[in-house]
C-alpha positions as CSV (number, residue, x, y, z in Angstrom):
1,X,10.6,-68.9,86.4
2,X,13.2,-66.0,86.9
3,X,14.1,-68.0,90.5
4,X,14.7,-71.0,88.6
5,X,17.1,-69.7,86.2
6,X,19.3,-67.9,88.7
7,X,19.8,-71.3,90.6
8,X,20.4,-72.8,87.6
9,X,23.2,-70.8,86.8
10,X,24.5,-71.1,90.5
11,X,24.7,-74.9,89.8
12,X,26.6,-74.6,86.6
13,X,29.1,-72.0,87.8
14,X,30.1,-74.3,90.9
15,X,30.2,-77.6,88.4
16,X,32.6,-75.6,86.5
17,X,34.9,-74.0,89.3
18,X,35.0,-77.8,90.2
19,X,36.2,-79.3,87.3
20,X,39.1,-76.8,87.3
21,X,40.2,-76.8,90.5
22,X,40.7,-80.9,89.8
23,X,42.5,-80.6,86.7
24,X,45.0,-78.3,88.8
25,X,45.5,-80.1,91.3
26,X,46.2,-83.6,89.0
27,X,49.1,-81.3,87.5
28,X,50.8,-80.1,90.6
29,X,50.6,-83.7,91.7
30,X,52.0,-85.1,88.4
31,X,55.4,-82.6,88.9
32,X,56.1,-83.9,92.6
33,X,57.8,-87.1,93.5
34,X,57.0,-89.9,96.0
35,X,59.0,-88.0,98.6
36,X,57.6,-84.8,98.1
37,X,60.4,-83.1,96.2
38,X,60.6,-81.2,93.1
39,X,60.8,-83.6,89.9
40,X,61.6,-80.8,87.8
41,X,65.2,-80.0,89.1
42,X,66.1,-84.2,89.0
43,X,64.6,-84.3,85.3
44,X,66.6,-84.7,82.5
45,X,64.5,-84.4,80.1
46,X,63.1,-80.9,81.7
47,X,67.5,-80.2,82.0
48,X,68.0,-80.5,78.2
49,X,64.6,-78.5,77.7
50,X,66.1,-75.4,80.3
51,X,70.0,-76.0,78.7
52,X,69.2,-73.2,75.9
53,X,72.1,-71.3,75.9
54,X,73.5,-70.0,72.7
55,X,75.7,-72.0,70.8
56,X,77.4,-69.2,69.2
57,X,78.0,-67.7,72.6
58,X,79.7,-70.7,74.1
59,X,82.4,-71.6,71.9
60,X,83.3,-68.5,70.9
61,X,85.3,-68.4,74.8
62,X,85.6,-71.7,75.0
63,X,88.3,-71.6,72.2
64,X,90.4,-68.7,72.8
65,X,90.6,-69.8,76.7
66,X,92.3,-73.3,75.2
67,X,94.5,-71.7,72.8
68,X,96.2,-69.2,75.3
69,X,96.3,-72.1,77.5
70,X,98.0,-74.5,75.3
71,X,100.6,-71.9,73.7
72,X,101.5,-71.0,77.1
73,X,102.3,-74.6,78.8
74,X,103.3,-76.6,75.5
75,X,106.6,-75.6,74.7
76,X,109.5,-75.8,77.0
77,X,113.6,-74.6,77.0
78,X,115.8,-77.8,76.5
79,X,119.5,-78.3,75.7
80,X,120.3,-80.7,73.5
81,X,123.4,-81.8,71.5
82,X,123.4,-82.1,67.4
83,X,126.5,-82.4,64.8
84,X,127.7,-79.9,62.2
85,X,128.7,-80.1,59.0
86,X,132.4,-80.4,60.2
87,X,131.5,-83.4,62.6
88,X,132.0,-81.3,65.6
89,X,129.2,-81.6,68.8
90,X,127.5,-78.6,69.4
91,X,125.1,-77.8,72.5
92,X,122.1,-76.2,70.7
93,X,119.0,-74.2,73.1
94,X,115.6,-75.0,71.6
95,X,112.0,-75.7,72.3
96,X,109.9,-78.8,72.2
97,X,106.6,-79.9,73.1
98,X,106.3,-80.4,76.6
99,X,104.8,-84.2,77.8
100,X,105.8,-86.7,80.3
101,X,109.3,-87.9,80.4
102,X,110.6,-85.0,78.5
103,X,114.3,-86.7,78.9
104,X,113.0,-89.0,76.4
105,X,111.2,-86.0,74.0
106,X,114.6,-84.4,73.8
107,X,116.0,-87.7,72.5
108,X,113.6,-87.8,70.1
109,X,114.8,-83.8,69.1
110,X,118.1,-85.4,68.1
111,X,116.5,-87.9,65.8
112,X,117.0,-87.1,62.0
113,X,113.7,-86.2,60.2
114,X,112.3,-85.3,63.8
115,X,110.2,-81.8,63.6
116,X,112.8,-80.0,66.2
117,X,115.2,-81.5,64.0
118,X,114.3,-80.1,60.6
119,X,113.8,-76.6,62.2
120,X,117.0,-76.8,63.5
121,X,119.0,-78.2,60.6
122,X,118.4,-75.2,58.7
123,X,121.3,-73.4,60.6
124,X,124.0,-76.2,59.2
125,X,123.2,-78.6,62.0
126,X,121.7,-81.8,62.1
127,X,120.4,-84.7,64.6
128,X,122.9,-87.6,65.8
129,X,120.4,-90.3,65.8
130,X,119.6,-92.4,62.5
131,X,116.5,-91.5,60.9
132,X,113.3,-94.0,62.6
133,X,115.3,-94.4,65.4
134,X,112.8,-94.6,68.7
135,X,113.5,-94.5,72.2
136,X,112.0,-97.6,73.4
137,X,112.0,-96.9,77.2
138,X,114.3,-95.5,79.6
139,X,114.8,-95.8,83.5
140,X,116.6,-93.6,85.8
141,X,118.4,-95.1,89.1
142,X,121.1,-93.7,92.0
143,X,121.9,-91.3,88.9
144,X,122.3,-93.8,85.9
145,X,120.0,-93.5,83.1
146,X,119.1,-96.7,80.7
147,X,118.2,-96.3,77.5
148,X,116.8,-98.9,75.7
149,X,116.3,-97.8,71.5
150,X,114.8,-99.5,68.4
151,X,116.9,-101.1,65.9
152,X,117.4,-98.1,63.6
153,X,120.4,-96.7,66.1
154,X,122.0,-99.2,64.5
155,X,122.1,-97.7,60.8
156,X,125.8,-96.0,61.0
157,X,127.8,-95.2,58.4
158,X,130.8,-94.5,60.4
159,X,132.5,-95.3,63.9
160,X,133.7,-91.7,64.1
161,X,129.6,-91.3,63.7
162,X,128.9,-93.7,66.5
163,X,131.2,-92.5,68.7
164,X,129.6,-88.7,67.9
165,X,126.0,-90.6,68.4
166,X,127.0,-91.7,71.5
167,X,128.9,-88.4,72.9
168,X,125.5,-86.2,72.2
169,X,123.4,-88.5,73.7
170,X,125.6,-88.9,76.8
171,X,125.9,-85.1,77.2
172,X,122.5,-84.5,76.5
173,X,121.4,-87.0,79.2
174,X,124.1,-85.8,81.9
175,X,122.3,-82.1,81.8
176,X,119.6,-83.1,83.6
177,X,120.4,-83.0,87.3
178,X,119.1,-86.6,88.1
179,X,121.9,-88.3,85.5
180,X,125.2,-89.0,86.1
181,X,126.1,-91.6,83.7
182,X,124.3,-93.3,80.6
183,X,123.6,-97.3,80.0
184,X,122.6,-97.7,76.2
185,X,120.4,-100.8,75.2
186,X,119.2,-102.2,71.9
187,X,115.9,-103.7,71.3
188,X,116.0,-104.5,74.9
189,X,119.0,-105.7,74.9
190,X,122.8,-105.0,76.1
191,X,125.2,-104.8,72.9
192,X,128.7,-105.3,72.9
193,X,129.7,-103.0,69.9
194,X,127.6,-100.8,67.2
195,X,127.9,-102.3,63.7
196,X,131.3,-99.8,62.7
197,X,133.0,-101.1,66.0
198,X,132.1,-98.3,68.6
199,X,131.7,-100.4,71.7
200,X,128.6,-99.6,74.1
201,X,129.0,-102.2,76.7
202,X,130.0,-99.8,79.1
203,X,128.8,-96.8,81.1
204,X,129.2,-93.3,79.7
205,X,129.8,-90.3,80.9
206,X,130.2,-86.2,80.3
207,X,133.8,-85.9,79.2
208,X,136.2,-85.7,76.3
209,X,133.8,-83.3,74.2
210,X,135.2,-82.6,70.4
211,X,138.8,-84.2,71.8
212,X,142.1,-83.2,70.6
213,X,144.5,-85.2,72.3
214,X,145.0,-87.8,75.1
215,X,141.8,-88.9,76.8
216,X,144.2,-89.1,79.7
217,X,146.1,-86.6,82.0
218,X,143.9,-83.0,82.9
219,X,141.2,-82.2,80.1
220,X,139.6,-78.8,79.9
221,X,137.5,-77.4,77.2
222,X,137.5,-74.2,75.2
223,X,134.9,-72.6,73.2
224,X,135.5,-71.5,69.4
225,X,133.7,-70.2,66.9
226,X,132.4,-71.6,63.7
227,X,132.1,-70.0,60.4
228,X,129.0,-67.7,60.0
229,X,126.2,-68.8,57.6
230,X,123.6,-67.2,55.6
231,X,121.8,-68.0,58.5
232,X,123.5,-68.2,61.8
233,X,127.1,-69.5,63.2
234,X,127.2,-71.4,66.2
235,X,130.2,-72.4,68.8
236,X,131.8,-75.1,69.4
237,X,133.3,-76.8,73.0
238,X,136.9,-78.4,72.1
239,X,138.4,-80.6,74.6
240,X,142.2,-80.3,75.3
241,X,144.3,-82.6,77.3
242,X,148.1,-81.3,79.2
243,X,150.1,-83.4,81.8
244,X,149.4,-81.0,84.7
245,X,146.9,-77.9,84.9
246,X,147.2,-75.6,87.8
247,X,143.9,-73.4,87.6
248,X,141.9,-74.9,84.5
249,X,139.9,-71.7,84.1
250,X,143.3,-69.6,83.9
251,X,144.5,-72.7,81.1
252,X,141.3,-72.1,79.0
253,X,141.5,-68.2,78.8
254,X,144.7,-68.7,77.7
255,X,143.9,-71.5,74.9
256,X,141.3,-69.4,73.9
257,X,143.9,-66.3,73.2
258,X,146.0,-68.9,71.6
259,X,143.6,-70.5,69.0
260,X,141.9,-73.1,67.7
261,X,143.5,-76.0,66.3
262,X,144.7,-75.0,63.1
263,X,143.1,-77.9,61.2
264,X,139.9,-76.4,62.2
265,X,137.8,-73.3,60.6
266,X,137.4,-72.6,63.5
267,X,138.3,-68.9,65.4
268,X,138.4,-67.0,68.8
269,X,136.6,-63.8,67.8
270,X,140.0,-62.2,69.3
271,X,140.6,-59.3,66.9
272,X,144.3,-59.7,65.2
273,X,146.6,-57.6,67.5
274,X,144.7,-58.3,70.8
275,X,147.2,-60.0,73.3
276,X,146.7,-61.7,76.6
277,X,149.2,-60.4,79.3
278,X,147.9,-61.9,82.1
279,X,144.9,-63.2,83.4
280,X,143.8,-63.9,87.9
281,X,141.0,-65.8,88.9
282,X,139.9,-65.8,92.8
283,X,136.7,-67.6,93.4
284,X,134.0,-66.2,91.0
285,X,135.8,-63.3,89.2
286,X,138.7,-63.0,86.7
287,X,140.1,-60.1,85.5
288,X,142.0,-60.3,82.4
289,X,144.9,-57.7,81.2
290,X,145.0,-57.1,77.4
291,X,148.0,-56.0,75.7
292,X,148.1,-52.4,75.0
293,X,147.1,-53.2,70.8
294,X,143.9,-53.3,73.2
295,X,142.7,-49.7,73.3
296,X,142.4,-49.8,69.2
297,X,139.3,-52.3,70.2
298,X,135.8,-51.0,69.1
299,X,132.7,-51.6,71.1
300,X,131.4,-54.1,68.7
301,X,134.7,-55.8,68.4
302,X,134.9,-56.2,72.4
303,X,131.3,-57.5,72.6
304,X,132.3,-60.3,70.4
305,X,135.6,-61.0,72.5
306,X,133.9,-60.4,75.7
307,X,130.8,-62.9,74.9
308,X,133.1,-65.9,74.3
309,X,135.4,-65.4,77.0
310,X,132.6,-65.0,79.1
311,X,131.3,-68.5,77.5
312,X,134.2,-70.1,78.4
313,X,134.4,-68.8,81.9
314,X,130.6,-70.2,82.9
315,X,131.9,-73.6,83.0
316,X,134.1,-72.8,86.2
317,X,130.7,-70.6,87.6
318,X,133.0,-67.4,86.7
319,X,130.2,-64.7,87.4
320,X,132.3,-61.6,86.3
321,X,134.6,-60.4,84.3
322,X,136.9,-57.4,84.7
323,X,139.0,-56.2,81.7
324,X,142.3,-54.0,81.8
325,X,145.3,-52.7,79.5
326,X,148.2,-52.9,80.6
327,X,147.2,-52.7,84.0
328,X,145.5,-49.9,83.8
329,X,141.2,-49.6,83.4
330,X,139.3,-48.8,80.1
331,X,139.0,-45.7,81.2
332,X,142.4,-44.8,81.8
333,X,143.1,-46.1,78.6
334,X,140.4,-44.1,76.7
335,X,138.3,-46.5,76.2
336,X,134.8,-45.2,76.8
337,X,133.0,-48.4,76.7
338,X,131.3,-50.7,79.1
339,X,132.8,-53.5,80.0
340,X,130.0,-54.6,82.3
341,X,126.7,-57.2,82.1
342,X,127.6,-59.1,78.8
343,X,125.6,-61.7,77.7
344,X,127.8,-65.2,76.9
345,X,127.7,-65.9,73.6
346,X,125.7,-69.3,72.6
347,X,123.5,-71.5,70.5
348,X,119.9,-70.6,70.5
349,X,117.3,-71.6,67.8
């Protein structure tokens, strides 16, 4: 009897060693493909299952990474031309939103009610371009850029505000390097005149900025400055015109000692007393001789002089500017000052 049950036992132990060792093998097969390989890493169900990483953990990254990123790459410097309040064209720095064609964003800067514009009007300036008005297209060839602009351009209320409209944008255009010259189109179209008479049915150009005088004969241009506001002043480029003009930047130093136009309220930040006796210019230096009211100057009051001058001067690529009295250095003339590494004055908001 004893015999009997051990062998009984035997039999059940192997029947059940059996039965396991099938059911394991039916589950390794049922994880392999036809071709041998591992199901598990081509699954997407057993993917979604294994994807378990925190959600609190993965954006948290993720978002500071993309605002660096876009702060960093979405603004860019552009130079664009707006209108004060004494209808004068003024080259203003900014920033805008960078994108593709960003000829055509800094259009759309100059457009009144436009973001850049708003910001910007709050120093006394404003845009040149009717509210609503869109740039349509534009297309640049052998340096000659056409614009092509929504009807709203043509909402004027002036033809000294057309021929301003027209002035900005041309001088706006002509600062990028690939544009020489401006085409203007309407609704797809080429139009003879704007609706106060300002004829477009021509080429443009830079010239002629803030004109007093002949469009003819030797034009130079001479920065001023404009009244102060509560919150900023700006400068402004004046365009002169003479028969004959031997070295232009020698002619605009010495328009700028002069003064503005008296019809202006405009001035030359030259403080009252301060005489110019002579000025040379040999390739990218001038040095300028004051009078001798000169070594009553303060530091602050020769800053302001020397930025504007300076300002003047870049437009001839003037690099550096040496100051004397008299003939004779500051320092001979007691004047303790620098005269050295000024910054030109100019528009930046």
């Amino acid at each position: 009897m004893a015999y009997n049950k051990i062998i009984y036992l035997i039999l059940i132990i192997c029947l059940t060693v059996g039965i396991t060792g099938c059911g394991t093998l039916d589950m390794m097969v049922g994880l392999k493909g036809d071709n041998g390989n591992d199901v598990a890493k081509d699954s997407s169900e057993f993917e979604i299952v294994e994807d378990s990483i925190n959600e609190e953990d993965e954006e948290e990254p993720a978002v500071e990474t993309v605002t660096v990123n876009t702060e960093e790459t979405k603004k860019i410097d552009i130079l664009a031309y707006y209108e004060d309040e004494d209808n004068f064209i003024v080259p203003v720095n900014t920033k805008i939103s960078w994108e593709e064609g960003i000829a055509k964003a800094t259009l759309r800067s100059m457009v009144v009610g436009n973001e850049a514009e708003k910001r910007i009007a709050q120093s006394g300036l404003h845009g040149v371009l009717p509210e609503g008005t869109e740039i349509r297209g534009m297309s640049i060839k052998d340096g000659l850029c056409t614009v092509d602009f929504s009807k709203n351009i043509l909402n004027t209320s002036s033809i000294e505000q057309e021929e301003n409209m027209i002035s900005a944008v041309t001088y706006t255009l002509t600062e990028f390097p690939t544009i020489d010259k401006v085409e203007l189109q309407v609704e797809g179209k080429v139009t003879g005149a704007l609706p106060k008479g300002y004829a477009i049915d021509t080429t443009f150009e830079r010239e002629n900025i803030n004109l007093y005088g002949s469009a003819g004969g030797v034009n130079y241009t001479v920065y001023y400055k404009a009244p102060d506001t509560e919150i900023a002043g700006h400068y402004v480029p004046i365009t002169f015109s003479a028969d004959k003009v031997d070295n232009p930047a020698v002619a605009v130093v010495e328009k700028l000692f002069i003064g503005p136009p008296e019809d202006t309220k405009l001035s030359n930040n030259i403080p009252v007393g301060v005489n110019l006796r002579g000025i040379n210019v040999t390739e990218d230096t001038a040095v300028i001789d004051l009078g001798v009211q000169a070594v009553n100057l303060s530091e602050e009051e020769f800053d302001d002089m020397n930025s504007i001058v300076v300002l003047c001067l870049e437009q001839f690529d003037v690099n550096d500017v040496e100051y004397s009295i008299e003939g004779l250095s500051f320092e001979e003339a007691g004047l303790s000052f620098d005269d050295d590494n000024v910054t030109p004055a100019f528009n930046q908001y």
